[in-house]
C-alpha positions, -999 to 999 in steps of 0.1 A, spaced: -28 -298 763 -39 -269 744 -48 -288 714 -74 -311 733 -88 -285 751 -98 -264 724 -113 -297 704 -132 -301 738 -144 -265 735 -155 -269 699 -163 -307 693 -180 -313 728 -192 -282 738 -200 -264 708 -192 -229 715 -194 -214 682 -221 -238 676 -244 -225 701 -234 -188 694 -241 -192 654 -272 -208 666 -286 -184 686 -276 -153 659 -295 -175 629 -324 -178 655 -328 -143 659 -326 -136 627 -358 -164 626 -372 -138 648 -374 -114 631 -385 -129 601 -413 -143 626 -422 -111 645 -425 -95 608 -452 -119 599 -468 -114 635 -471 -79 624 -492 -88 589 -513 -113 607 -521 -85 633 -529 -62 604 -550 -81 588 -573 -90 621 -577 -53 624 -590 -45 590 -614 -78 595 -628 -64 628 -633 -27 607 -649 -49 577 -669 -67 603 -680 -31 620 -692 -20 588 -709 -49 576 -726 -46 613 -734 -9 606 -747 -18 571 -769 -41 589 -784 -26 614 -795 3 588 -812 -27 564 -831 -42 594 -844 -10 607 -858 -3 574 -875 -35 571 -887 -32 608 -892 4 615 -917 0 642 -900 -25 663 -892 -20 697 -853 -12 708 -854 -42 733 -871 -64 711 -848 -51 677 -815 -57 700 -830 -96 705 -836 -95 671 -805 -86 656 -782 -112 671 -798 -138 653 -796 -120 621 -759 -107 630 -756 -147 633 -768 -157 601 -756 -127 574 -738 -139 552 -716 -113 549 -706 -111 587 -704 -154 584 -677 -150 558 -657 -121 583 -658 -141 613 -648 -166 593 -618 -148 580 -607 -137 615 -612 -174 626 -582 -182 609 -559 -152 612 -565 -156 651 -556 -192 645 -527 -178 620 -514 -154 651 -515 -180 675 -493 -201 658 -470 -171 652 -469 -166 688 -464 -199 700 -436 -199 676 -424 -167 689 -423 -181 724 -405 -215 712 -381 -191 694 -376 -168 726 -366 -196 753 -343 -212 729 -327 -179 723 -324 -174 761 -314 -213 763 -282 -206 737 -275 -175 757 -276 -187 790 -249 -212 775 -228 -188 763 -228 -171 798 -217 -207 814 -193 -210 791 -181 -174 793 -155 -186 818 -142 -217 802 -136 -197 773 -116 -175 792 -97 -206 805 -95 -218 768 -80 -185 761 -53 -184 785 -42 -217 775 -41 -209 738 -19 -179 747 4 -204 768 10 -227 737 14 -196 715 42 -187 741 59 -222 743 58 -222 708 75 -189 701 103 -198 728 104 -226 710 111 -213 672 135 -190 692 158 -219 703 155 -232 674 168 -202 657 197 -193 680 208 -231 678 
């Protein structure tokens, strides 16, 4: 009896499966959540660059149009913010790491529920296991009173 319900637990329901499963997925986490952290690092420095480049800018335009209103040099400035080549190349740039973090994330979340998936399994099978264990101890007990008969006969 104790035989087949241990290859139950292991062939059918897979306990150490699942539980080796969900340990090598965390450890995917990590891994992940590291590379999160250098995509999200990198954005930051683009939006500094891109601050700059504004700042840079702004000081070039004003020299060229020193007499230009404040309403009119604000109205101004988009379109040239919009075509610089410089700030083209940044937004560019964050373009794809925001597309880079997305990805991250989603796998993140994909990683997440099927962490909480594996452990939600091992919780249902918490009890089976227990079951699995008291049976295991019962054949280790028949078995000894058995190699004890045997050895008084």
């Amino acid at each position: 009896m104790s035989a087949k319900a241990l290859q139950y637990a292991e062939i059918k329901l897979g306990v150490h499966e699942i539980f080796e499963d969900t340990v090598e997925l965390t450890g995917e986490l990590d891994t992940l959540l590291g590379e999160l952290d250098k995509a999200q690092d990198a954005k930051r420095l683009l939006v500094e660059e891109y601050a700059d480049r504004e700042v840079e800018l702004i000081s070039e335009m004003r020299g060229v149009h020193p007499n230009m209103s404040d309403t009119r040099f604000k109205s101004e400035f988009k379109g040239w913010e919009r075509t610089d080549k410089k700030l083209r190349e940044v937004r560019e740039k964050q373009a794809t790491v925001q597309a880079t973090i997305q990805g991250l994330e989603y796998d993140r979340t994909v990683i997440e529920v099927r962490i909480k998936v594996g452990t939600a399994r091992m919780v249902e099978l918490g009890g089976y296991l227990q079951y699995l264990a008291a049976i295991k101890l019962q054949a280790l007990q028949i078995q000894a009173e058995k190699t004890n008969t045997t050895e008084s006969d």
